[in-house]
ChimeraX commands (.cxc) that place a marker at each C-alpha (Angstrom):
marker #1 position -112.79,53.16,86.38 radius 0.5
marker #1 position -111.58,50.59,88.95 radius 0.5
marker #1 position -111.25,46.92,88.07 radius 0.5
marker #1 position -111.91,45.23,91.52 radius 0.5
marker #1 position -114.30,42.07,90.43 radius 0.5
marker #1 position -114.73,40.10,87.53 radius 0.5
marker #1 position -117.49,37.78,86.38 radius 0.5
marker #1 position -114.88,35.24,84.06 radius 0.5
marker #1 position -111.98,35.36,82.33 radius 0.5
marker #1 position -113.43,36.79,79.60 radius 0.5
marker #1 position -115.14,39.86,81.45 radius 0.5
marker #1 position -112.29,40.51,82.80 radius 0.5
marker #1 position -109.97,40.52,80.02 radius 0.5
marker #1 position -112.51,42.89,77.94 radius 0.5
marker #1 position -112.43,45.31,80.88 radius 0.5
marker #1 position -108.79,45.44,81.14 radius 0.5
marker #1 position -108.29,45.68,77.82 radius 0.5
marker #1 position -110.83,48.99,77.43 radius 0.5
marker #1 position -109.00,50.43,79.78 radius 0.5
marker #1 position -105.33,49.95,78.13 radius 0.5
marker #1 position -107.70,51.47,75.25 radius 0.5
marker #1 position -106.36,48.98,72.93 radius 0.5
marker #1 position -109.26,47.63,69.93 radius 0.5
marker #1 position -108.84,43.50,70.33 radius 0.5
marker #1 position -106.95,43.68,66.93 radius 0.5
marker #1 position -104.17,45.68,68.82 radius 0.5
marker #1 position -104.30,42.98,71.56 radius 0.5
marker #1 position -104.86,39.65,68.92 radius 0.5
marker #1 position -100.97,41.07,66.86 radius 0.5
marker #1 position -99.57,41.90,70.26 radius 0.5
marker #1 position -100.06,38.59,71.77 radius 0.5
marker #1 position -100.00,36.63,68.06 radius 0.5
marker #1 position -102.80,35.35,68.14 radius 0.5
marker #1 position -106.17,35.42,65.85 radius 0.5
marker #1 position -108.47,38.26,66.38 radius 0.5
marker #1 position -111.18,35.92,66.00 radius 0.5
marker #1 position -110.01,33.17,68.62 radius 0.5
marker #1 position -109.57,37.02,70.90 radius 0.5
marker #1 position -113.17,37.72,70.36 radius 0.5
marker #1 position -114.12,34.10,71.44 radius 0.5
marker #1 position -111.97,33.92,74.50 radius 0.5
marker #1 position -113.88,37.64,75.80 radius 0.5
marker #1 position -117.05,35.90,75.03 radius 0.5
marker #1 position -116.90,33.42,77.09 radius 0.5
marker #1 position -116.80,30.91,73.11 radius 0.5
marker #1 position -113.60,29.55,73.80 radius 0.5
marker #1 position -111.35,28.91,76.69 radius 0.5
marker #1 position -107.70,30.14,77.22 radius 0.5
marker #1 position -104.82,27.81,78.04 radius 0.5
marker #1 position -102.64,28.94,81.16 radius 0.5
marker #1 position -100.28,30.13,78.70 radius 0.5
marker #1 position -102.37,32.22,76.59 radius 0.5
marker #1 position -103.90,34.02,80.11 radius 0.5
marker #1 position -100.30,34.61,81.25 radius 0.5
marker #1 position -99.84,36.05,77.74 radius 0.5
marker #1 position -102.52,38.07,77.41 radius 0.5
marker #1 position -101.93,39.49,80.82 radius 0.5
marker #1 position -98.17,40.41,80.52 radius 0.5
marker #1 position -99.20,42.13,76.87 radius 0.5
marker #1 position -101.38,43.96,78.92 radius 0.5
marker #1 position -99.21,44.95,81.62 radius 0.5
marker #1 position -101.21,44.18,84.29 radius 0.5
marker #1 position -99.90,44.15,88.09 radius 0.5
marker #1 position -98.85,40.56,89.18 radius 0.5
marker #1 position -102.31,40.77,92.04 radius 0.5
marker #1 position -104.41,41.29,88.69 radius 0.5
marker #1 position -102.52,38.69,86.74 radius 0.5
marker #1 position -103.13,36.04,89.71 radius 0.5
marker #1 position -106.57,37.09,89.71 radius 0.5
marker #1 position -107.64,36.54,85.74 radius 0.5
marker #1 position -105.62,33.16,86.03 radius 0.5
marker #1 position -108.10,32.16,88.98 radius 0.5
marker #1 position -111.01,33.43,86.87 radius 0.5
marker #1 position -109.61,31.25,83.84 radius 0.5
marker #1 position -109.87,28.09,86.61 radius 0.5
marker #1 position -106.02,28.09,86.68 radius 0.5
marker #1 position -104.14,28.49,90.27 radius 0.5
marker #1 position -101.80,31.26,90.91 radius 0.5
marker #1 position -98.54,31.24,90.23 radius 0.5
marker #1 position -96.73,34.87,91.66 radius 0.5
marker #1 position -96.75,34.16,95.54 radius 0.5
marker #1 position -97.52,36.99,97.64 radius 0.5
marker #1 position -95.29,36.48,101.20 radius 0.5
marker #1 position -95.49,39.07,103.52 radius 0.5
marker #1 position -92.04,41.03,104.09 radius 0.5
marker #1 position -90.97,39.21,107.28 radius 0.5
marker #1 position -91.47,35.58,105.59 radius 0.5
marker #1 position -88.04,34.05,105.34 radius 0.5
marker #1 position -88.12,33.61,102.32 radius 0.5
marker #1 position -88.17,37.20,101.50 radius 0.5
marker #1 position -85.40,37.26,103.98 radius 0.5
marker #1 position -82.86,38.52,101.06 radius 0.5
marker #1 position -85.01,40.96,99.61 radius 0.5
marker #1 position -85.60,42.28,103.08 radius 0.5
marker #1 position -82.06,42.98,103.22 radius 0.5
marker #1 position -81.53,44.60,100.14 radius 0.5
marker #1 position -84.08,47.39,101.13 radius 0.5
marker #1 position -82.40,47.60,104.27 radius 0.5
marker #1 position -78.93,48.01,102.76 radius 0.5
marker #1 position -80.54,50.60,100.05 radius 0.5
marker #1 position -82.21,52.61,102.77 radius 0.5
marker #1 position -78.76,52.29,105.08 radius 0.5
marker #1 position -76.97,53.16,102.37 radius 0.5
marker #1 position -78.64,56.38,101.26 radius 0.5
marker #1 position -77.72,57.58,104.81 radius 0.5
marker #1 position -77.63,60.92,105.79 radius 0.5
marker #1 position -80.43,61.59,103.44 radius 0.5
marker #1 position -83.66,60.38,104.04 radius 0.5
marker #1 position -84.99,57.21,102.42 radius 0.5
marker #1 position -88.37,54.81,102.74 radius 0.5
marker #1 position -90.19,51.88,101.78 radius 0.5
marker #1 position -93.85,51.85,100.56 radius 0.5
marker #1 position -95.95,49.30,99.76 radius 0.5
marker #1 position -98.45,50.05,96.67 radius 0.5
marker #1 position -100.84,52.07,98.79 radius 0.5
marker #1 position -98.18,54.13,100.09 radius 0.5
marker #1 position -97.78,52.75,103.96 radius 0.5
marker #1 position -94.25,53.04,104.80 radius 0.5
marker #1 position -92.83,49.20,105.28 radius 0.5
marker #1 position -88.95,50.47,106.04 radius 0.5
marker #1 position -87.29,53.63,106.55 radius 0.5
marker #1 position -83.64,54.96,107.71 radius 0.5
marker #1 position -82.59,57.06,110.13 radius 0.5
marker #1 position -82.75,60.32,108.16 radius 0.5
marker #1 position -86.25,60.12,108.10 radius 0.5
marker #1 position -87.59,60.53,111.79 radius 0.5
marker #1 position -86.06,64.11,112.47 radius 0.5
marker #1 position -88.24,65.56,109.53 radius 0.5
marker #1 position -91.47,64.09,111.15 radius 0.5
marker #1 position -90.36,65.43,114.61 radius 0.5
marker #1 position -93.28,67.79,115.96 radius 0.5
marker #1 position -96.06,66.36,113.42 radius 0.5
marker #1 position -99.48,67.35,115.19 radius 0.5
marker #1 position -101.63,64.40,114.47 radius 0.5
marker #1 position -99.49,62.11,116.26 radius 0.5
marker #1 position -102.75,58.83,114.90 radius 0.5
marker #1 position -100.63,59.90,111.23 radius 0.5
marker #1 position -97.37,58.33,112.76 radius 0.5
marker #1 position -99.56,55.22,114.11 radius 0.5
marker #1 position -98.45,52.32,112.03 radius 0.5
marker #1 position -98.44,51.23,109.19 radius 0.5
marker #1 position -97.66,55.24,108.24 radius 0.5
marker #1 position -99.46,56.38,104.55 radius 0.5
marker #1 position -97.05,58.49,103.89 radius 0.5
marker #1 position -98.91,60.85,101.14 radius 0.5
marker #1 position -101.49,61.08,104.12 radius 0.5
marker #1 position -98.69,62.05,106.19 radius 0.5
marker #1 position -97.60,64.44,103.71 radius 0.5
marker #1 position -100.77,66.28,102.55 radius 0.5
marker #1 position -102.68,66.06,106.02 radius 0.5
marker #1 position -103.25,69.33,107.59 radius 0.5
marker #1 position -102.21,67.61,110.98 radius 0.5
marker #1 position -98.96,66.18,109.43 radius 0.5
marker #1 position -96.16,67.77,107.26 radius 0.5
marker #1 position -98.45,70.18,105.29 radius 0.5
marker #1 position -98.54,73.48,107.28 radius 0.5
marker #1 position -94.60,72.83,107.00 radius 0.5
marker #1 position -94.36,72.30,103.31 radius 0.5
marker #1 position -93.22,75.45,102.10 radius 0.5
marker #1 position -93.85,75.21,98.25 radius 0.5
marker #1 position -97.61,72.71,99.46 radius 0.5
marker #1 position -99.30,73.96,96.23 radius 0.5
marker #1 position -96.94,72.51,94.07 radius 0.5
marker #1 position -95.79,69.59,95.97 radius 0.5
marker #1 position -99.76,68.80,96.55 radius 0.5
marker #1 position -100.54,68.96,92.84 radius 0.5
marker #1 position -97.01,66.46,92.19 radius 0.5
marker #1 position -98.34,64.29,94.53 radius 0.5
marker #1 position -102.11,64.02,93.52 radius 0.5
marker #1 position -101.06,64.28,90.11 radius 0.5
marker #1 position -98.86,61.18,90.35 radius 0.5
marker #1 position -101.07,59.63,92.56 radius 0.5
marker #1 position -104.16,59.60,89.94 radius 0.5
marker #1 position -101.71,58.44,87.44 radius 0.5
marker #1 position -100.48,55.57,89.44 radius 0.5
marker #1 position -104.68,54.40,90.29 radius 0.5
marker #1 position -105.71,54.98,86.41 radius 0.5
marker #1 position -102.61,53.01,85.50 radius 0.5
marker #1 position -103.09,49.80,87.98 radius 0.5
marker #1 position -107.37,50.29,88.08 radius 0.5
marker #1 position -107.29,50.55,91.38 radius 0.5
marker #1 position -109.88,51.43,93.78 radius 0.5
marker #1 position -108.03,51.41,96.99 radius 0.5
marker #1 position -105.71,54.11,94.91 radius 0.5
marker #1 position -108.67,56.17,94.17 radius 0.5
marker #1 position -110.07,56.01,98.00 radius 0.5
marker #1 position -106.86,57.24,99.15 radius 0.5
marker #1 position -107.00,59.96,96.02 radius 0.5
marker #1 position -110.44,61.13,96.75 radius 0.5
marker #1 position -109.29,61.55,100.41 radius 0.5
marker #1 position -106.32,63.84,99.78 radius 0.5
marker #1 position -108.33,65.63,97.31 radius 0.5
marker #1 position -110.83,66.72,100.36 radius 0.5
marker #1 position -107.93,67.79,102.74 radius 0.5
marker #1 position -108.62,71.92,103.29 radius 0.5
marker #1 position -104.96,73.60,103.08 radius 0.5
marker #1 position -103.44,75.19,105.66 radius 0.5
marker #1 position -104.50,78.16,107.64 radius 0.5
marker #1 position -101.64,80.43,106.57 radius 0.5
marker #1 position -100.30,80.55,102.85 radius 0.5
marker #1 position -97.08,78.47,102.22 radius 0.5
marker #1 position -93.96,80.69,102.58 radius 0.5
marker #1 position -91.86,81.55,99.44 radius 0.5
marker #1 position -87.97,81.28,100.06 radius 0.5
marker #1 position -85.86,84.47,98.61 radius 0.5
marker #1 position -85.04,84.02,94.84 radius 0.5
marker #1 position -81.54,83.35,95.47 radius 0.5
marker #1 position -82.37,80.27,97.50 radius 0.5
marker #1 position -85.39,79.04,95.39 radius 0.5
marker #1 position -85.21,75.52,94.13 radius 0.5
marker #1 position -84.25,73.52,91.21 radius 0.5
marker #1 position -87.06,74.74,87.97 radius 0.5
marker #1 position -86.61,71.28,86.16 radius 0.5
marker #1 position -88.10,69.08,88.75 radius 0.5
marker #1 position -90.83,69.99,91.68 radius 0.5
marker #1 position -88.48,69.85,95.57 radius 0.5
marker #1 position -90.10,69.06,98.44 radius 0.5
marker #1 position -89.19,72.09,100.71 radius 0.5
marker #1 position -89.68,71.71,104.22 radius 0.5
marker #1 position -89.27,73.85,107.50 radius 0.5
marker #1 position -87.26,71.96,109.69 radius 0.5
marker #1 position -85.20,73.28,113.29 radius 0.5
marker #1 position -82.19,73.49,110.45 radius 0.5
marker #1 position -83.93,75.83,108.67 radius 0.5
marker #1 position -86.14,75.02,104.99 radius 0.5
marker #1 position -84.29,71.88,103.65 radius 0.5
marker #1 position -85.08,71.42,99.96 radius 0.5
marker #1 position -84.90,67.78,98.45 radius 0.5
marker #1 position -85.64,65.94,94.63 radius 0.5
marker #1 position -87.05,62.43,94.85 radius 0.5
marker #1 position -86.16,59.44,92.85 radius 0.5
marker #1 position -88.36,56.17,92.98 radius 0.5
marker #1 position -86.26,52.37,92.48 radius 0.5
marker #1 position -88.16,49.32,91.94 radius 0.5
marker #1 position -86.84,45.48,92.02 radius 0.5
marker #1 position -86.36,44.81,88.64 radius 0.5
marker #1 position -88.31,41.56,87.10 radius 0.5
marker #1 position -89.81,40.72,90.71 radius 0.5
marker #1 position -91.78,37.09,90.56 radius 0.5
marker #1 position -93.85,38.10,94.06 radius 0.5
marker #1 position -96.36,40.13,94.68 radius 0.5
marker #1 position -95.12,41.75,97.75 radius 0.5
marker #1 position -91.99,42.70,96.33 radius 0.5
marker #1 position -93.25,43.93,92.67 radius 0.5
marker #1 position -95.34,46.79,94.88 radius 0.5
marker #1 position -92.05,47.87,97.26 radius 0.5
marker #1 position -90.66,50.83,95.79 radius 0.5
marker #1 position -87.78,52.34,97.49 radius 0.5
marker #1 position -88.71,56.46,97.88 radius 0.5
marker #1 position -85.15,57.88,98.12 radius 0.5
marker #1 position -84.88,62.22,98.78 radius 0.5
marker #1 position -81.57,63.83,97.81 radius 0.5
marker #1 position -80.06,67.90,98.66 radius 0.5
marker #1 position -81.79,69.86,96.23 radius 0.5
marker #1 position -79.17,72.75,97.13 radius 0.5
marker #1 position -75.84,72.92,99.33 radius 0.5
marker #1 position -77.43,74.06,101.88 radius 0.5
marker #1 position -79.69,71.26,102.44 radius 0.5
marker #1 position -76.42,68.79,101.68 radius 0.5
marker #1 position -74.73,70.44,104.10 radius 0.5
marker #1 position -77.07,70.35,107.10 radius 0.5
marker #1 position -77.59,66.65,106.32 radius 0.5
marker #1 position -74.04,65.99,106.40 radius 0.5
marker #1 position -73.77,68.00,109.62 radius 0.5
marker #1 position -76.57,66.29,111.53 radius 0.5
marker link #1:1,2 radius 0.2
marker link #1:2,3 radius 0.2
marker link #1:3,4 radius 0.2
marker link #1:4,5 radius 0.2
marker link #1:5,6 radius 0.2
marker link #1:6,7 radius 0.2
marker link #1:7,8 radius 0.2
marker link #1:8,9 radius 0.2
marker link #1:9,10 radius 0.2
marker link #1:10,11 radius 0.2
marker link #1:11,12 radius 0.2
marker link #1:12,13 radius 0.2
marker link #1:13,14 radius 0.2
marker link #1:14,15 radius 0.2
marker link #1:15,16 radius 0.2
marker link #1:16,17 radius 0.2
marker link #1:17,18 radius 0.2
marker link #1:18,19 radius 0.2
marker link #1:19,20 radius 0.2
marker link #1:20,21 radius 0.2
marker link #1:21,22 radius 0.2
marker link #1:22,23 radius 0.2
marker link #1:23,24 radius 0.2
marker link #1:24,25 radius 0.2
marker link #1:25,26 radius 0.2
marker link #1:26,27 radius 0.2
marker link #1:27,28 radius 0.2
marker link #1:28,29 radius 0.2
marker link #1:29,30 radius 0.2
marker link #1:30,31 radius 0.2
marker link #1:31,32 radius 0.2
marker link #1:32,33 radius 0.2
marker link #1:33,34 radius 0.2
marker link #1:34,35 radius 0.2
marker link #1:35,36 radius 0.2
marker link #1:36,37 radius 0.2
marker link #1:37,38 radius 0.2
marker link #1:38,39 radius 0.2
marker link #1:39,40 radius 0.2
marker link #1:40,41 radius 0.2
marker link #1:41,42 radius 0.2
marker link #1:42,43 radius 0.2
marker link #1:43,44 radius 0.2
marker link #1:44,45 radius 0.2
marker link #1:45,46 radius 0.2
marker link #1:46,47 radius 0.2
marker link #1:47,48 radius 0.2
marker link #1:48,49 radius 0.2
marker link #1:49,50 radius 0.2
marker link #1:50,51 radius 0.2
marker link #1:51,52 radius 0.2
marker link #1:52,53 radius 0.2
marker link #1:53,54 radius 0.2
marker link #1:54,55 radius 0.2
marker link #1:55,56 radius 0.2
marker link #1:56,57 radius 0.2
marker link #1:57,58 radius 0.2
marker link #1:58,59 radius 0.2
marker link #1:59,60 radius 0.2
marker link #1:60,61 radius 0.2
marker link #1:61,62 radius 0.2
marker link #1:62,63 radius 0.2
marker link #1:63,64 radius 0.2
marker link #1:64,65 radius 0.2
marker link #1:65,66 radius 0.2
marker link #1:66,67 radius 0.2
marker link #1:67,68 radius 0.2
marker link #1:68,69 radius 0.2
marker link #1:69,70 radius 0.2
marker link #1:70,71 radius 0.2
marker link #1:71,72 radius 0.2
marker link #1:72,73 radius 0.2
marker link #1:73,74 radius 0.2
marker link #1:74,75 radius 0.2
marker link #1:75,76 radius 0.2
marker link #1:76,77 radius 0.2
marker link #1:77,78 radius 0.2
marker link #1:78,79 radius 0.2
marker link #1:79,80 radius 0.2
marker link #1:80,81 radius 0.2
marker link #1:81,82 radius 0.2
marker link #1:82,83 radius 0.2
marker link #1:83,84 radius 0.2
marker link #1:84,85 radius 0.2
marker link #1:85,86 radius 0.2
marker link #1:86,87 radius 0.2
marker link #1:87,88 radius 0.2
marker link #1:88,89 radius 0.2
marker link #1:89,90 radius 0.2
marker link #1:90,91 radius 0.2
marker link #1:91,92 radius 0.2
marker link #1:92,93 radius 0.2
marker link #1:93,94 radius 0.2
marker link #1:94,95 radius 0.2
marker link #1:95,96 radius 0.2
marker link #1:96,97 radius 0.2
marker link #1:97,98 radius 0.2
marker link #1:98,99 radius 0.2
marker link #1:99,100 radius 0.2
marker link #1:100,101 radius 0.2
marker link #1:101,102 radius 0.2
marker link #1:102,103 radius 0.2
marker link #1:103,104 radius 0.2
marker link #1:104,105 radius 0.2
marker link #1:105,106 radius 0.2
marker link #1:106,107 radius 0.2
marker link #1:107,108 radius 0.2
marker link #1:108,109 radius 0.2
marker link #1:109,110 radius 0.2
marker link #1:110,111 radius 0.2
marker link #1:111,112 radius 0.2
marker link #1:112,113 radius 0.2
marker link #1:113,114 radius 0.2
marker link #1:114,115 radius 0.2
marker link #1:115,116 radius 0.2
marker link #1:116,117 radius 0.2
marker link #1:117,118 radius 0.2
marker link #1:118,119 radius 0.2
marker link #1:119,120 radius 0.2
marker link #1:120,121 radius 0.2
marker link #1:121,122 radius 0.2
marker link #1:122,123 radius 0.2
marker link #1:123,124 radius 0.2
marker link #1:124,125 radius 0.2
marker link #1:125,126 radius 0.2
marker link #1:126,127 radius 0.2
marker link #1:127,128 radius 0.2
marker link #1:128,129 radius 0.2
marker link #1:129,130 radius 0.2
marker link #1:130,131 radius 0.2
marker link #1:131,132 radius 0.2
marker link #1:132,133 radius 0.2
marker link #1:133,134 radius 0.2
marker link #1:134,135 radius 0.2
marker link #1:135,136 radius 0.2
marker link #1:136,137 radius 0.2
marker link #1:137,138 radius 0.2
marker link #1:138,139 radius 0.2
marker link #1:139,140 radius 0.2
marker link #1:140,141 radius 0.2
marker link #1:141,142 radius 0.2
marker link #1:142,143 radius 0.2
marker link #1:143,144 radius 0.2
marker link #1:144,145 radius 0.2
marker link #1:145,146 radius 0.2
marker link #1:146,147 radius 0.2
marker link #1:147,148 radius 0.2
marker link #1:148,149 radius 0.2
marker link #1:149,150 radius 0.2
marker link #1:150,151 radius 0.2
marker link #1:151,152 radius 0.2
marker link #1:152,153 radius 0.2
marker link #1:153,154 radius 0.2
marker link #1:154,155 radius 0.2
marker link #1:155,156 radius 0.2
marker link #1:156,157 radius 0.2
marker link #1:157,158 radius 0.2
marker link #1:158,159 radius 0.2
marker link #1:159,160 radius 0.2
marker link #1:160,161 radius 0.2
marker link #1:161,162 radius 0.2
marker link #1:162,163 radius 0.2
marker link #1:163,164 radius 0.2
marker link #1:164,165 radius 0.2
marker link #1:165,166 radius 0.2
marker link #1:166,167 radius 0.2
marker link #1:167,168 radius 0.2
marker link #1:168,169 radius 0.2
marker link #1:169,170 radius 0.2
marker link #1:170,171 radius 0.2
marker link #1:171,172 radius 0.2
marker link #1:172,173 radius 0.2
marker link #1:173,174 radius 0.2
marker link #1:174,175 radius 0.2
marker link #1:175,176 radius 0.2
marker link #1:176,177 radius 0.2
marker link #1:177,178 radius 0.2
marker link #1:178,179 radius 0.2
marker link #1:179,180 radius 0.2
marker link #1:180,181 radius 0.2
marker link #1:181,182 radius 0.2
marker link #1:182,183 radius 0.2
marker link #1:183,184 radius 0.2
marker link #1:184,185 radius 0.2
marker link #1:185,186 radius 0.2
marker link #1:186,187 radius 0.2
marker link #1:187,188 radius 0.2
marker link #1:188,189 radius 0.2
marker link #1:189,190 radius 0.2
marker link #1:190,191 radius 0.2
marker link #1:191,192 radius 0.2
marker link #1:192,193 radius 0.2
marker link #1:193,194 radius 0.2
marker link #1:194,195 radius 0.2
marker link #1:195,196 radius 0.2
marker link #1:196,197 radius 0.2
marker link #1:197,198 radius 0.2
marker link #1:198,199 radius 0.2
marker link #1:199,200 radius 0.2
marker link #1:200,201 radius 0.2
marker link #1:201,202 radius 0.2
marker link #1:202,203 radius 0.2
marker link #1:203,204 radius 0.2
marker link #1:204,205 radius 0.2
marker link #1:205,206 radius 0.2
marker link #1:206,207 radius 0.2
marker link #1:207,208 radius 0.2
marker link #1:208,209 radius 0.2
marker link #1:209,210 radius 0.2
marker link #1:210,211 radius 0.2
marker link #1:211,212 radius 0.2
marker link #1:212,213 radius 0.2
marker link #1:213,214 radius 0.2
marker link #1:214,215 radius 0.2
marker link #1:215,216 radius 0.2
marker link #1:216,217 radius 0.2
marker link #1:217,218 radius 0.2
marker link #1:218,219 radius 0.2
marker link #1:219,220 radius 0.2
marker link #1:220,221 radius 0.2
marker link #1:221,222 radius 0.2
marker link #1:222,223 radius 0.2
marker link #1:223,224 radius 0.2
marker link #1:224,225 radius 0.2
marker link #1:225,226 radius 0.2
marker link #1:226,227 radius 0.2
marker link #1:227,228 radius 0.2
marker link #1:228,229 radius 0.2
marker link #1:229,230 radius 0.2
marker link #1:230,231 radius 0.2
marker link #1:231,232 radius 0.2
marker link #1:232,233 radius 0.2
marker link #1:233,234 radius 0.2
marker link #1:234,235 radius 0.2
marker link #1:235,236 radius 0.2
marker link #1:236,237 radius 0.2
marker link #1:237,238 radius 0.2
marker link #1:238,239 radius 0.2
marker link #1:239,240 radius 0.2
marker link #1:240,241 radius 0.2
marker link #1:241,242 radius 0.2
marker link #1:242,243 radius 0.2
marker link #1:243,244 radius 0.2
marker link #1:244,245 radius 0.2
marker link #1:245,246 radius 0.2
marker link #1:246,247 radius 0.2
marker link #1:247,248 radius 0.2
marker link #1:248,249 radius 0.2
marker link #1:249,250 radius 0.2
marker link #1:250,251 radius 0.2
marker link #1:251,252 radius 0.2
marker link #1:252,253 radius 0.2
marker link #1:253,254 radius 0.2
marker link #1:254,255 radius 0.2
marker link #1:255,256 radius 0.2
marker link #1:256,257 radius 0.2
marker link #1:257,258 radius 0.2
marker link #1:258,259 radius 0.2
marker link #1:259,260 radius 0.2
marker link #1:260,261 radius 0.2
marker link #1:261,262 radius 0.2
marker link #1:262,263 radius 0.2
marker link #1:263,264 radius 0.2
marker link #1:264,265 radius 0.2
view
């Protein structure tokens, strides 16, 4: 299920709602407010005040795109600006990525947008894409799960690809079912088609295997398989749109070995 278009306020707000799988009694003691003035509102009976849609919306947890877009539908304007990256006023956020990403130096770190294009990375970053095949993948603005999963990209150098692919379709389906979205599921779909490589990913000897609790991203590299963990930092209470959809993709040693060739450019 996608939630792209919606007819009113009300459609929409019924739509979202079935797909939080909430009943509109859940929603009605949520938000405080009657089930019966609920039912009206979805019915097109009664009409919401600005407050009640901004409400309703943050009860349901919707993205700030999809809140803008069911205050539009409820005849109010906007009110989370969307500024692209390079707008001075997003001059300070801007910086704070940069410092995060600088910061994180000698491992690799990025920026993605919601649909995964890379808007910022450090310097760790370009020596692990050094020798990608496809060289339209590295063509900006970079997707980097395309990158990733492509046969002409990092794949046929992804030495654990069955289980990194199934991490990173996995959190990809829960990321589109979570924010309805059908760009997500385009981009889904398409990694879902990608045939794996020609040869079978190479297993690393037991004694350098990586950790059990979390899925590595192992990767052949001129230094040898390096073998990282990910962690993913949002802004925290973000008022734009932009910024609520940056999250900051950071990739630590998953073993000494991989620390150490880091450290040792």
């Amino acid at each position: 299920m996608t939630i792209q278009h919606v007819s009113s306020f009300g459609d929409g707000l019924r739509k979202w709602r079935q797909h939080r799988r909430l009943s509109q009694l859940d929603l009605a003691l949520d938000a405080e407010v009657s089930q019966r003035h609920l039912s009206f509102v979805e019915s097109g009976r009664a009409s919401p005040s600005r407050e009640m849609v901004l409400r309703l919306t943050e009860r349901l947890d919707l993205p700030l795109r999809d809140r803008n877009a069911l205050l539009l539908a409820a005849g109010y304007a906007p009110i989370f600006p969307e500024r692209p990256l390079d707008d001075p006023a997003m001059g300070r956020a801007l910086d704070a990525i940069r410092r995060l990403l600088k910061g994180h130096e000698p491992y690799p770190a990025l920026a993605v947008d919601r649909l995964w294009r890379m808007v910022a990375s450090n310097a760790a970053v370009a020596p692990l894409l050094a020798g990608v095949a496809d060289a339209a993948l590295l063509a900006p603005p970079v997707n980097v799960l395309r990158l990733s999963l492509h046969p002409g990209g990092l794949a046929p150098r992804i030495v654990n690809l069955p289980q990194w692919r199934e991490h990173v379709l996995d959190r990809l389906r829960r990321q589109a079912d979570a924010a309805a979205d059908g760009a997500l599921l385009e981009l889904l779909r398409e990694l879902e088609s990608y045939a794996p490589p020609a040869r079978p990913a190479r297993r690393r000897p037991a004694r350098e295997e990586g950790p059990h609790w979390i899925v590595p991203l192992e990767i052949e590299t001129p230094a040898g398989v390096l073998s990282f963990i990910s962690t993913t930092t949002v802004f925290g209470a973000p008022m734009d749109v932009t910024l609520a959809e940056i999250a900051i993709e950071a990739f630590f040693p998953a073993d000494d070995r991989t620390a150490q060739a880091l450290r040792s450019g």
